[in-house]
N, C-alpha and C positions, 0 to 999 in steps of 0.2 A: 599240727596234725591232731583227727583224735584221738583221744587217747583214753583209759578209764577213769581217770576224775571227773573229765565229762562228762563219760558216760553215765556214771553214775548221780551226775549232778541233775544234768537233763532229765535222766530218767525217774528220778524222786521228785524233780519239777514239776514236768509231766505227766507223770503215773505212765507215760508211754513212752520207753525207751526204743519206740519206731524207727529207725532210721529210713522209713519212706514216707511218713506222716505230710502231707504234700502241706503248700502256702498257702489251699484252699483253705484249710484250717486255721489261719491264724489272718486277722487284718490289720492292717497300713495305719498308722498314725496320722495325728493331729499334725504333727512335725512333719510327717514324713519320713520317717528312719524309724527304726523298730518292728515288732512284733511282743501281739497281744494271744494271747492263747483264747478262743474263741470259746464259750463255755454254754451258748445256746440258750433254753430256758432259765438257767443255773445263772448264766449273768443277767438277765432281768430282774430277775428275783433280788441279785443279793449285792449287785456292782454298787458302788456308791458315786453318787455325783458331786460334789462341791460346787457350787457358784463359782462365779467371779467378782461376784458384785461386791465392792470396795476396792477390788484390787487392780493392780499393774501388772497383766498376767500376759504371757505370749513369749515366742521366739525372740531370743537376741543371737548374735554371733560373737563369739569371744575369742582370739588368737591366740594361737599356743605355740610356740616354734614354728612361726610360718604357716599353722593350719587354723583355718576358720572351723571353730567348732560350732555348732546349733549347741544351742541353749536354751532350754524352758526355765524362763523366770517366772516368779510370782511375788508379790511383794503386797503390802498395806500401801493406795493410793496417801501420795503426797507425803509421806513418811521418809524419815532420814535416821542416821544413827541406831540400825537396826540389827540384831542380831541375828547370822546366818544360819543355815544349814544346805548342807552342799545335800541332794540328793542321789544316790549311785544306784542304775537300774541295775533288774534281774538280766540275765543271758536277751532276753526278748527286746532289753534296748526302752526310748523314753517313749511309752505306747502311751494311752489314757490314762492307764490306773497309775502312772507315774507321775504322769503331768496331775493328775488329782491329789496326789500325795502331797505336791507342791504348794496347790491350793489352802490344803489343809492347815497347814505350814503360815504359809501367811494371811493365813485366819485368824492364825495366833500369836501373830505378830511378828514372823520371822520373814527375812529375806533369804528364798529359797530358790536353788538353781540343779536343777537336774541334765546333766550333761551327757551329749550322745559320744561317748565314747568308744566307739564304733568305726567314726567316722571314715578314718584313713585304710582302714581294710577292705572298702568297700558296700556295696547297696544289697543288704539279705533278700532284697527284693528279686537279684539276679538268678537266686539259687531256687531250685522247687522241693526241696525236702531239709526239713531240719537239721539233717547229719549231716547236709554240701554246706549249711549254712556255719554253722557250727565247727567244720573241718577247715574251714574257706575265709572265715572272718574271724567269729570268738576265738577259736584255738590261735591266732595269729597274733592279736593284743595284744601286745609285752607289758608288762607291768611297771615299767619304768614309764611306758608311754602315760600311760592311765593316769598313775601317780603327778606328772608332769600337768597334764591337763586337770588335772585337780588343784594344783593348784595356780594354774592359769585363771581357772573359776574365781580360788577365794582369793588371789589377785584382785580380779576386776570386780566382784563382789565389795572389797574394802573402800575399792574408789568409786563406788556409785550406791551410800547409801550405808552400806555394811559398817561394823564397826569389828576392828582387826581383837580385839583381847573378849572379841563371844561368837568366836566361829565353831560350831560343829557339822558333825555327819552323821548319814544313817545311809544306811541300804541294804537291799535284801537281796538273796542268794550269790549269786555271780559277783555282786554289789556290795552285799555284807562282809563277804571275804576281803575286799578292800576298803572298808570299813578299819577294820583290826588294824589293816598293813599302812593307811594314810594317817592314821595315830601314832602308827611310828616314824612317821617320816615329816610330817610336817608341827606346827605350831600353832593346834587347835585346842580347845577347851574340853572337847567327850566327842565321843562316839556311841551309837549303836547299831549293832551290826544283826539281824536278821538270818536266821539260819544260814552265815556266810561259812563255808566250807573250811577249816580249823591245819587239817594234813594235808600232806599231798606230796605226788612222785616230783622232786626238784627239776626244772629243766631250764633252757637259757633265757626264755622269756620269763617265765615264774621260777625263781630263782629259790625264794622263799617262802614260806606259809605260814601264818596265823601262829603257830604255836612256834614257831622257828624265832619271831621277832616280840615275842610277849614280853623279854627282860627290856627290849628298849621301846617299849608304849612310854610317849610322851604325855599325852592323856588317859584318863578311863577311860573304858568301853564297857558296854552294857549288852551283852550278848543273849538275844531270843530264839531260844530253839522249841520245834519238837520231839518229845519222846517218843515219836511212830513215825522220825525222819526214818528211811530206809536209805539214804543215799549220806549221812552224817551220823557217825553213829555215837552212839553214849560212851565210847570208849575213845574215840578220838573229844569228845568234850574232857574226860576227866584227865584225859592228855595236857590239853590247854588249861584246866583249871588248878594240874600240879605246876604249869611253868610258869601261869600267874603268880602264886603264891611265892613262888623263888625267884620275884622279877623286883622292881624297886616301887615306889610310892607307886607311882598312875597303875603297876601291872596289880599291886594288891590291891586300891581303892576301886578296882574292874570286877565286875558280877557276870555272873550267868545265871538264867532262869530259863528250865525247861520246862515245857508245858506239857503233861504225860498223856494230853488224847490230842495234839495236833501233831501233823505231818507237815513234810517240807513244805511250803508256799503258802500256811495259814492264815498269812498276811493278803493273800490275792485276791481281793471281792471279787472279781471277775473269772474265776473261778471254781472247779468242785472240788479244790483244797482248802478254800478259804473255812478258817474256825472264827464265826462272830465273837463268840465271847472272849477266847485266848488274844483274839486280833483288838478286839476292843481294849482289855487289860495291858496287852502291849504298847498300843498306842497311848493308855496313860503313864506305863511306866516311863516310856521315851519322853514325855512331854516333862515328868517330872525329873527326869534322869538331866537332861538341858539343866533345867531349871537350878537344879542342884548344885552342877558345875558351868554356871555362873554365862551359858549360853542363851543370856536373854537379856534385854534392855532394862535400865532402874526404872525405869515408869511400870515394865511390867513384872516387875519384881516383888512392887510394894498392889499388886491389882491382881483379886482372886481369878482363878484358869476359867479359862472362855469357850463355852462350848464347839464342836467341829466346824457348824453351819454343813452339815453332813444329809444327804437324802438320796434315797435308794430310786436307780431306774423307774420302780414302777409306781414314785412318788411318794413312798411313805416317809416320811422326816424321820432322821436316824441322828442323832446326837452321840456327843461324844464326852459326856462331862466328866471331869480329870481326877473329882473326890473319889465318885461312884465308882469310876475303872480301879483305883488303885486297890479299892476295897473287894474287886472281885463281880 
């Protein structure tokens, strides 16, 4: 059902914690499954494109206990023994800005899979307001299921390509919260997690949260928030950043950096949350945070960071290069 960490997730998402906000508002994936928050002039301006060009980019279907999951892959054509990144969407599921995410990803040399984790709840398509969608699907994913289908991913990720001792993840909102929880559960290399959600009211599907499971992080994690989140607040961070500190190796080798003028979704080109500069900086640090822990191949280990291959809707070339970010 919902409930207020929804509400307040959605609504810091959003900026519009509507509960009638109809589906006119948001459109249908590449996939087909998802929702994209429709942003108007706002996403011309500032949405970013990625190519394809070099890559093995599209739908696969990956089994998970008997369910066919959709799968946006993206990879370097003709390429093997490659370093993963599972990608875990916002609430809205793998729209474009996700599936570009993935591009980005293996642009840079990684074999990347963003997984509709949705699946078996049913088609948001059926619902006409975000809060049936949300009450009716999201609120229903148990986070066992989630977790399970992740690592179905870096399963079939390992045996086509991937290489099992340099898998990581990232995701943002809905996505970054399990970020945290799939570091503790499975045998990955890092994590970054995206203004993912830290607290919350325990119940039978979410059992746990973020700051509940920080002494058993198998890996870092690299946590990106903003300072003008309204729906995560600076108190539930310095929450998780006391239980880090009294967690074992991966909970202390784990960071948090907030960004004191982005709000929730700064990460969404598609977007009037997205913050270019904090988004951009984020994205080097995550490139470098991988890198760090050992989530990337030895050829590209010893080879300086490669720009996005990044360009904006309305055509202007938008790079991403990994010195420049990290300096700000």
């Amino acid at each position: 059902m919902w409930n207020a960490d929804l509400d307040a997730e959605f609504g810091s998402l959003s900026g519009r914690p509507d509960s009638g906000l109809s589906r006119r508002g948001f459109v249908r994936t590449a996939l087909g499954v998802g929702f994209a928050a429709a942003a108007g002039p706002v996403m011309a301006q500032t949405a970013i494109t990625t190519p394809s060009d070099g890559l093995l980019a599209g739908d696969v279907q990956i089994e998970s206990a008997g369910q066919k999951i959709p799968v946006y892959r993206a990879q370097p054509k003709g390429k093997s023994d490659l370093p993963v990144v599972l990608v875990v969407s916002e609430i809205f599921g793998v729209h474009e800005h996700i599936a570009d995410v993935a591009r980005r990803f293996a642009h840079q040399g990684y074999l990347a899979l963003a997984p509709d984790l949705f699946v078996r709840q049913g088609d948001p398509m059926a619902y006409g307001s975000i809060a049936e969608v949300m009450s009716n699907v999201i609120a229903k994913v148990p986070d066992a299921q989630v977790l399970q289908d992740l690592d179905a991913c870096r399963d079939w990720a390992v045996g086509h390509g991937g290489k099992a001792e340099h898998v990581g993840i990232t995701g943002f909102c809905w996505g970054g919260r399990f970020v945290w929880l799939y570091c503790a559960h499975a045998p990955v290399q890092a994590g970054v997690a995206w203004y993912g959600r830290l607290v919350g009211t325990p119940s039978a599907l979410s059992p746990r949260n973020p700051v509940d499971i920080a002494k058993d992080l198998k890996a870092p994690v690299l946590g990106l928030y903003g300072g003008k989140d309204q729906g995560i607040t600076q108190d539930s961070i310095a929450q998780m950043r006391k239980a880090l500190a009294a967690g074992d190796a991966a909970a202390k080798a784990s960071d948090i950096v907030v960004y004191p003028d982005a709000g929730h979704g700064f990460h969404a080109d598609y977007r009037p949350s997205y913050n270019a500069k904090d988004a951009q900086d984020g994205w080097g640090r995550t490139l470098a945070w991988l890198r760090q822990h050992q989530v990337t191949s030895v050829a590209a280990a010893d080879e300086p960071p490669q720009d996005g291959m990044c360009q904006t809707e309305s055509g202007f070339p938008q790079t991403f290069p990994v010195d420049k970010l990290l300096n700000g």
